[in-house]
N, C-alpha and C positions, 0 to 999 in steps of 0.2 A: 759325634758327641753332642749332646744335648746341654742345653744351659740354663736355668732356671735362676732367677732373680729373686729374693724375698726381701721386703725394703730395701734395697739399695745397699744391704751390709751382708750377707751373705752369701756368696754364689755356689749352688752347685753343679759341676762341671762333669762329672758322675758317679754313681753310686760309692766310688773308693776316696775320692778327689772332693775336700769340699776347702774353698779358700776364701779366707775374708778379704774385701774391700771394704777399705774404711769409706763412709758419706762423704762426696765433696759439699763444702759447708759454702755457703754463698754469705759472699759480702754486704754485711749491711749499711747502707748510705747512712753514714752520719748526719743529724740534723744542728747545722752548727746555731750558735745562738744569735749570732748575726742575722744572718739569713731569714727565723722569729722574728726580730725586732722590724726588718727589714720590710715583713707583710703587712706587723702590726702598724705601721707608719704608712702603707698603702692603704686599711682599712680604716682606720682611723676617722677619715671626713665621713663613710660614710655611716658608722657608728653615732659618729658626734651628730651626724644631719638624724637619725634615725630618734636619739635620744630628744633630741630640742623640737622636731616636730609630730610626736608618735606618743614621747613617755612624760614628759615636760606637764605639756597640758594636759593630764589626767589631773594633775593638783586642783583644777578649776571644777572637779566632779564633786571633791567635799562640799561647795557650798549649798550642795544639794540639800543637805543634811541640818543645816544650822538655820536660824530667821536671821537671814543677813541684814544690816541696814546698813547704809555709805557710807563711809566715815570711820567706822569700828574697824576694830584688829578681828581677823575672821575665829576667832578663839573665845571674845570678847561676847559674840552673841551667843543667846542658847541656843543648844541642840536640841533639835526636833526632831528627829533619826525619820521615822520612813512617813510620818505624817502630810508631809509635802505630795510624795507619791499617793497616799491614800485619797486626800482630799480629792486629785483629779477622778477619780472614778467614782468618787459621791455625787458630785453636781454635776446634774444632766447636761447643762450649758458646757462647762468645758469639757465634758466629755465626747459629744459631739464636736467641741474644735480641734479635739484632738486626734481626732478618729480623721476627721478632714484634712488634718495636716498631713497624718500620714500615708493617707491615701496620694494625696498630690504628691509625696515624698518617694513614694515607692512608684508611681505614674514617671514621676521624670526622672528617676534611676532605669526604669523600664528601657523609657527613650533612649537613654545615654544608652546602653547595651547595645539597643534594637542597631543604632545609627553610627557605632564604632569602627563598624568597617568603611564605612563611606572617604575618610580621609585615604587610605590604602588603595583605595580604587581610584581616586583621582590623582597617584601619586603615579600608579601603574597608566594611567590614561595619557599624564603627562610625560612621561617618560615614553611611552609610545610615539608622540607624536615627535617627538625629535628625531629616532632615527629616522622616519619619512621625507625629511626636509632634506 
């Protein structure tokens, strides 16, 4: 006899013979609400570390925008919207310092990349020399 399978609910055993099986259904793990609360109180620091160093200080990118002066409420002064930005690239002088800054800027990101593995090697170096003793 021959036995032919079509999804899992009908078998035929042969041409005269055909018998259902019902699907065995698989249990699904419930996710209690405990258990949620339980990660959310695991992730939470570092949520909270991610918001205060990452989202926090974007607020300090509006001043971009306004003629701040000391002293005032940052709402208090006019908005200038993108004239701040424009200015730099009209005058030759600071457009040149800024062209400088970001070369040295993107020079010692370079470095930092170039020179990253160097701790790891002296860690593996270190750790060499100890089994030898």
């Amino acid at each position: 006899m021959r036995t032919i399978m079509l999804k899992g609910v009908i078998t035929l055993s042969s041409l005269d013979n055909i018998a259902y099986k019902p699907a065995v259904k698989k249990k699904k793990k419930k996710f209690k609400a405990k258990e949620g609360f339980r990660l959310f109180l695991l992730c939470s620091p570092f949520l909270l570390h991610i918001f205060i160093f990452s989202y926090f200080p974007l607020y300090g990118w509006s001043y971009a925008f306004f003629e701040y002066t000391a002293g005032y409420d940052l709402f208090d002064t006019p908005f200038v919207g993108f004239a701040n930005f424009i200015s730099i690239f009209e005058n030759a002088f600071v457009r040149s310092d800024v062209i400088r800054v970001l070369r040295n800027t993107l020079f010692m990101s370079f470095i930092g990349i170039a020179t990253s593995w160097l701790p790891m090697v002296f860690a593996i170096f270190r750790a060499e020399m100890n089994k030898n003793f």
